[in-house]
C-alpha positions as CSV (number, residue, x, y, z in Angstrom):
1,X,0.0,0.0,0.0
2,X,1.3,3.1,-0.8
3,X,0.6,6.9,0.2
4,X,2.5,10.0,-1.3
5,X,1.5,13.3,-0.2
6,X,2.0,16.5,-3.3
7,X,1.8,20.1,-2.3
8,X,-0.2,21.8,-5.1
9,X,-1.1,25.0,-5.7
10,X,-4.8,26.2,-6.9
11,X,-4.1,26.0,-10.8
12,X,-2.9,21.7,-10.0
13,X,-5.3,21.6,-7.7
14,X,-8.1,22.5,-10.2
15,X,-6.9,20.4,-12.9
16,X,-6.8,17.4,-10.5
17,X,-10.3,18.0,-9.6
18,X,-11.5,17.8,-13.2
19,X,-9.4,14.7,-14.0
20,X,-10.8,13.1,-11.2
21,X,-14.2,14.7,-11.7
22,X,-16.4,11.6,-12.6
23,X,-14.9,9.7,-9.9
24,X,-15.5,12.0,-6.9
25,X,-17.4,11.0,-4.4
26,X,-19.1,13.4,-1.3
27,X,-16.8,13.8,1.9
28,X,-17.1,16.0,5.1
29,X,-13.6,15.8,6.1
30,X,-11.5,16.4,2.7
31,X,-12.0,19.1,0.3
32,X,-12.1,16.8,-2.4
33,X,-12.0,12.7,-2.4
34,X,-12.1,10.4,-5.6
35,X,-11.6,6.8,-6.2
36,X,-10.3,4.7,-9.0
37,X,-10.1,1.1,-8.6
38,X,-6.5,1.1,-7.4
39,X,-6.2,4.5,-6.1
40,X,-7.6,7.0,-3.9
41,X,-7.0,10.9,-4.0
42,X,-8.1,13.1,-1.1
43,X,-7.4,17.1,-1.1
44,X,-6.6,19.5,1.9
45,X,-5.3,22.4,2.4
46,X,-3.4,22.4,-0.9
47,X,-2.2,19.1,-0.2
48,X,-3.1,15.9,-2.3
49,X,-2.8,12.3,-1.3
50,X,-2.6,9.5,-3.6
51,X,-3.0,6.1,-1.4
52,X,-3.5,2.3,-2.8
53,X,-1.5,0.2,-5.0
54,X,-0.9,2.2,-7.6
55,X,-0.4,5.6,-5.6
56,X,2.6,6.4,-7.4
57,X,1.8,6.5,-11.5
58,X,-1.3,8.1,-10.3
59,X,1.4,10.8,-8.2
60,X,3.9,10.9,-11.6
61,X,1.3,12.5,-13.5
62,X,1.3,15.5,-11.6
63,X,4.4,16.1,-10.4
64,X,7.6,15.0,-12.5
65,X,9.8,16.0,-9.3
66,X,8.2,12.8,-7.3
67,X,10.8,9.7,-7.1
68,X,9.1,6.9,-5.8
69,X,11.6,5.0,-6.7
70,X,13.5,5.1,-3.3
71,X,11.8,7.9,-1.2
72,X,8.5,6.2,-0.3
73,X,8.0,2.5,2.1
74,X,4.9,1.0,1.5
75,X,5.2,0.5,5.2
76,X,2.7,2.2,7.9
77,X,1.5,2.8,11.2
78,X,-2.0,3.0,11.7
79,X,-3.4,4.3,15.0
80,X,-6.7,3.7,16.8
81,X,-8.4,4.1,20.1
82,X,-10.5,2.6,22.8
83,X,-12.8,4.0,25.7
84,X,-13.4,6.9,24.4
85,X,-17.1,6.3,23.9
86,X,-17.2,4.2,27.6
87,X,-18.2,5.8,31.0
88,X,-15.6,3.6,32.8
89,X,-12.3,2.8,32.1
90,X,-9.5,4.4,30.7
91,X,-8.7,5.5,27.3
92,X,-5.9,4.0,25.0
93,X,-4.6,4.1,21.8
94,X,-2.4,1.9,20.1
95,X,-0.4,2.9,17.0
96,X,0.7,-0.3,14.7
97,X,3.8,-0.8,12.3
98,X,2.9,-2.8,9.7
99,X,5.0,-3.8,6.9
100,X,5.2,-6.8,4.2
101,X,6.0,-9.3,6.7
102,X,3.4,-8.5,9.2
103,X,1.1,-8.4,6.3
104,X,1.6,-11.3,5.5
105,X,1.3,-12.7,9.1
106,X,-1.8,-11.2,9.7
107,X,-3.7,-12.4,6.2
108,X,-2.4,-15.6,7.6
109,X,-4.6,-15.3,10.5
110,X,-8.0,-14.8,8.7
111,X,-9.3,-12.1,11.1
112,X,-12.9,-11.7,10.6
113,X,-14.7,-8.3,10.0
114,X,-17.1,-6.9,12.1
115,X,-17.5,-7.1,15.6
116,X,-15.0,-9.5,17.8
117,X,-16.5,-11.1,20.9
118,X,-14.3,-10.7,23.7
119,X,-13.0,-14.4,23.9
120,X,-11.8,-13.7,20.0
121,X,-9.9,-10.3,21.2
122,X,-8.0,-12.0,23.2
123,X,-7.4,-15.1,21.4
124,X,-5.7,-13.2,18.5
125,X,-4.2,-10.5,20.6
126,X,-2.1,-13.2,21.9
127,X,-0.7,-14.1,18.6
128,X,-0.6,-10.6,17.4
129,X,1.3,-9.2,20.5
130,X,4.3,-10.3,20.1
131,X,4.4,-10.5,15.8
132,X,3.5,-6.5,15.6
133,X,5.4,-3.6,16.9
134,X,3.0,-1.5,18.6
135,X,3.6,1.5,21.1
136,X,0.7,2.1,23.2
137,X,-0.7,5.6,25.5
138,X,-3.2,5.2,28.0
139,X,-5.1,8.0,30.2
140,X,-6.4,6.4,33.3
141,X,-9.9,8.3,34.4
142,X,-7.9,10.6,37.0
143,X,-5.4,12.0,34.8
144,X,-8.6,11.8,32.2
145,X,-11.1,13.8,34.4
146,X,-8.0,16.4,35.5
147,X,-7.4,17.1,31.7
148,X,-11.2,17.4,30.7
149,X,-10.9,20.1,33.2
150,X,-9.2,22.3,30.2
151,X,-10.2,20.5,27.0
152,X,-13.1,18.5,25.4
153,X,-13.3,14.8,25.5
154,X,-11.7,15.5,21.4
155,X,-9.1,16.8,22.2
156,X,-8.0,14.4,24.7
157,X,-8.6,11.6,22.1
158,X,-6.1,13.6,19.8
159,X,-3.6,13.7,22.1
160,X,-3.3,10.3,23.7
161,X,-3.5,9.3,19.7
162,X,-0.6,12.2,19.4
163,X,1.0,10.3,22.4
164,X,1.1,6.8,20.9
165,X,2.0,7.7,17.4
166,X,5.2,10.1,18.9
167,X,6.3,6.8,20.2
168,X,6.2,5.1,17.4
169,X,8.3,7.4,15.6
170,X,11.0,7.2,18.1
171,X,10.8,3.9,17.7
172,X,11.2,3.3,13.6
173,X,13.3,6.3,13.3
174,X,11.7,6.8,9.3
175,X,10.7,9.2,8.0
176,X,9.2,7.9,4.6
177,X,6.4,5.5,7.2
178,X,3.0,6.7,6.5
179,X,1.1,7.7,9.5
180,X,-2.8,6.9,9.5
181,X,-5.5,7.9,11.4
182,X,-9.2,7.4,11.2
183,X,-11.9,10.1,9.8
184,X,-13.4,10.8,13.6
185,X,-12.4,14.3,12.8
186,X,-10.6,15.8,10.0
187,X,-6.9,16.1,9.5
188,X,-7.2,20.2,10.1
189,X,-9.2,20.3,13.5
190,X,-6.8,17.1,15.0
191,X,-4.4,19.6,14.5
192,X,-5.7,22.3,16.0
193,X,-6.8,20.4,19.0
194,X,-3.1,19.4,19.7
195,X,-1.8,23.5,19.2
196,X,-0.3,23.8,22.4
197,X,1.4,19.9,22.4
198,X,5.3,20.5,22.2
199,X,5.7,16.8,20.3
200,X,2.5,17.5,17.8
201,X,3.2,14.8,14.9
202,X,2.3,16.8,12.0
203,X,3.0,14.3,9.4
204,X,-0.3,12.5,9.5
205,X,-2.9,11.0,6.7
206,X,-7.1,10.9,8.0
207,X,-8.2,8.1,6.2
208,X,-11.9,8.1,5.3
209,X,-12.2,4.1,4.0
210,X,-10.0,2.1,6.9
211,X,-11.3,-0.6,4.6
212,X,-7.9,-0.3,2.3
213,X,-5.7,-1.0,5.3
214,X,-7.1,-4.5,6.2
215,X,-4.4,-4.2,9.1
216,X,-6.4,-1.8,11.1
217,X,-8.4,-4.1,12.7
218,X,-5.1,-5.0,14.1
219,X,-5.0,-2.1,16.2
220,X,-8.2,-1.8,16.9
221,X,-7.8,-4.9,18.6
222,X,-4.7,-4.5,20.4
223,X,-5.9,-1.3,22.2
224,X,-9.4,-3.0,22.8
225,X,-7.9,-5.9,24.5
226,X,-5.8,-3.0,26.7
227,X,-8.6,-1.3,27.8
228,X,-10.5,-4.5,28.7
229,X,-7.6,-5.7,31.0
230,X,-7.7,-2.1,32.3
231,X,-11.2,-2.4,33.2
232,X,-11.3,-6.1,34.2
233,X,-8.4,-5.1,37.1
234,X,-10.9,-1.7,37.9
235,X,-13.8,-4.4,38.3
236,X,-11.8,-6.9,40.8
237,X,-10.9,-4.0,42.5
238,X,-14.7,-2.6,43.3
239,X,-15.6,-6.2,43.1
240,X,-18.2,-4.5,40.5
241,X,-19.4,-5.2,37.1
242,X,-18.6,-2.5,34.7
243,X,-20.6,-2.6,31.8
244,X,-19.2,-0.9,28.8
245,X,-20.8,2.1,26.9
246,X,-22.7,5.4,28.8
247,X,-26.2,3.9,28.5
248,X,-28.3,3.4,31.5
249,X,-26.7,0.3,33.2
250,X,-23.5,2.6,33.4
251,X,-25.3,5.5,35.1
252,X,-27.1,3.1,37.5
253,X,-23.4,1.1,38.3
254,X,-21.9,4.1,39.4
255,X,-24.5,5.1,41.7
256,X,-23.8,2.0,43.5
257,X,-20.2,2.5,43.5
258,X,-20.6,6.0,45.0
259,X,-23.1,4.8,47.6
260,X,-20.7,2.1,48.0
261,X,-17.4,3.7,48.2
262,X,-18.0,7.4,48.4
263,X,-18.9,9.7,45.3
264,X,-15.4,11.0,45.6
265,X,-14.5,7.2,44.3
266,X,-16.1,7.8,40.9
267,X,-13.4,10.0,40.1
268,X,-10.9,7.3,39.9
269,X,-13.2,4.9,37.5
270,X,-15.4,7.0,35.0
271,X,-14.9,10.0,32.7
272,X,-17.2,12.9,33.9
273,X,-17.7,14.4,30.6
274,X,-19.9,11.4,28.9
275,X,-22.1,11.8,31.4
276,X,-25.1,14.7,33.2
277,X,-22.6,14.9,36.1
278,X,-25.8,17.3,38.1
279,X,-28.1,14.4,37.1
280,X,-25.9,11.6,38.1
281,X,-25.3,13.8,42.0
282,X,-29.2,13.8,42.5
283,X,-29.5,10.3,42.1
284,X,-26.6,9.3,44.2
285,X,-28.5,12.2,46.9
286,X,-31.8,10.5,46.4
């Protein structure tokens, strides 16, 4: 899989857009997305990305000054998070390096789409563990609730992904490894939300289809299986249940940990800002 980035001004910009006219297809997040059957080109901020297989003739025909001859890996790393969208628990992300051989590995294992039960999450995170290089950030629900003080629950999910992917880059030491995201936001505002970080990772590629990195389920594994063992420990701990999600079994188990423990104990297990925190105090009152 390959990615090259092209800075373009209006006049290549315009052309590229006509090119690909017939082919475009309706984004919020890029100013401009096609896709051929090998290739897809995104726009943004008067930058275009060709990604797929054939990224690189598709690249050549803009700009003669791109080699891809021995400037570009087909290698990635491919970040995702969990707990973000769960009352308890921490949050994670995991960043994955994935190049031919861990491809190759991971085909091997036939990992299905969709949804994972829990027993399959950890059944193939112990064979992907140790085969993938990973680097991993996690924000317990102390150092979560102190930081939501400042910034929105966003923001935070930008920077633990900031966190792990910094690692990661430490770690490889290349500079030609595409960096991917997901399209939760759009490459612009995850910028902006990590302004004031000293080590913001600029170099980063939103992808709207995860679809044409097969791998990402990788990571989305991997840093679902971290935030499970997280919670399983918080659970032995309060000798509670925690159920996942914000719905109403989440609401009603931390009333019974407050009444339980003390409200000043909810601090230490759930994330105050996916939940009516005035709502949740009257029923732990009533």
């Amino acid at each position: 899989m390959e990615s090259i980035t092209l800075k373009a001004d209006e006049n290549l910009i315009r052309r590229i857009e006509r090119h690909y006219d017939s082919q475009k297809i309706e984004s919020d997040t890029f100013d401009f997305v096609a896709k051929t059957i090998t290739c897809t080109i995104t726009i943004l901020n008067n930058e275009i990305c060709f990604q797929g297989d054939d990224a690189s003739n598709h690249a050549k025909i803009w700009s003669k000054d791109v080699d891809t001859s021995n400037n570009q890996s087909n290698d990635y790393v491919i970040t995702m998070t969990a707990g973000h969208n769960d009352l308890f628990g921490p949050l994670v992300a995991v960043s994955c390096y994935i190049d031919q051989e861990t491809q190759d590995y991971i085909q091997s294992l036939n990992i299905p789409t969709g949804n994972l039960s829990i027993k399959e999450i950890v059944e193939f995170t112990k064979k992907l563990s140790s085969k993938v290089k990973h680097t991993s950030s996690i924000i317990d629900n102390s150092h979560y609730n102190k930081l939501s003080e400042h910034v929105t629950k966003n923001n935070i999910r930008a920077r633990i992904i900031n966190d792990a992917i910094v690692k990661m880059v430490k770690e490889t030491n290349d500079p030609n490894i595409t960096y991917i995201i997901d399209n939760w936001t759009s490459k612009k505002t995850y910028l902006n939300y990590l302004a004031d970080v000293p080590s913001r990772f600029k170099q980063v590629n939103v992808v709207e289809d995860l679809n044409q990195y097969q791998e990402y389920k990788v990571a989305e594994i991997l840093s679902t299986y971290t935030y499970l063992s997280y919670l399983s420990k918080m659970q032995k701990a309060l000798k509670i249940k925690l159920p996942q999600g914000v719905l109403k079994d989440a609401i009603d188990t931390s009333i019974i940990i407050a009444k339980k423990y003390g409200e000043a104990s909810l601090n230490k297990v759930i994330k105050y800002n996916l939940t009516n925190i005035k709502t949740l105090k009257s029923k732990i009152e009533s």
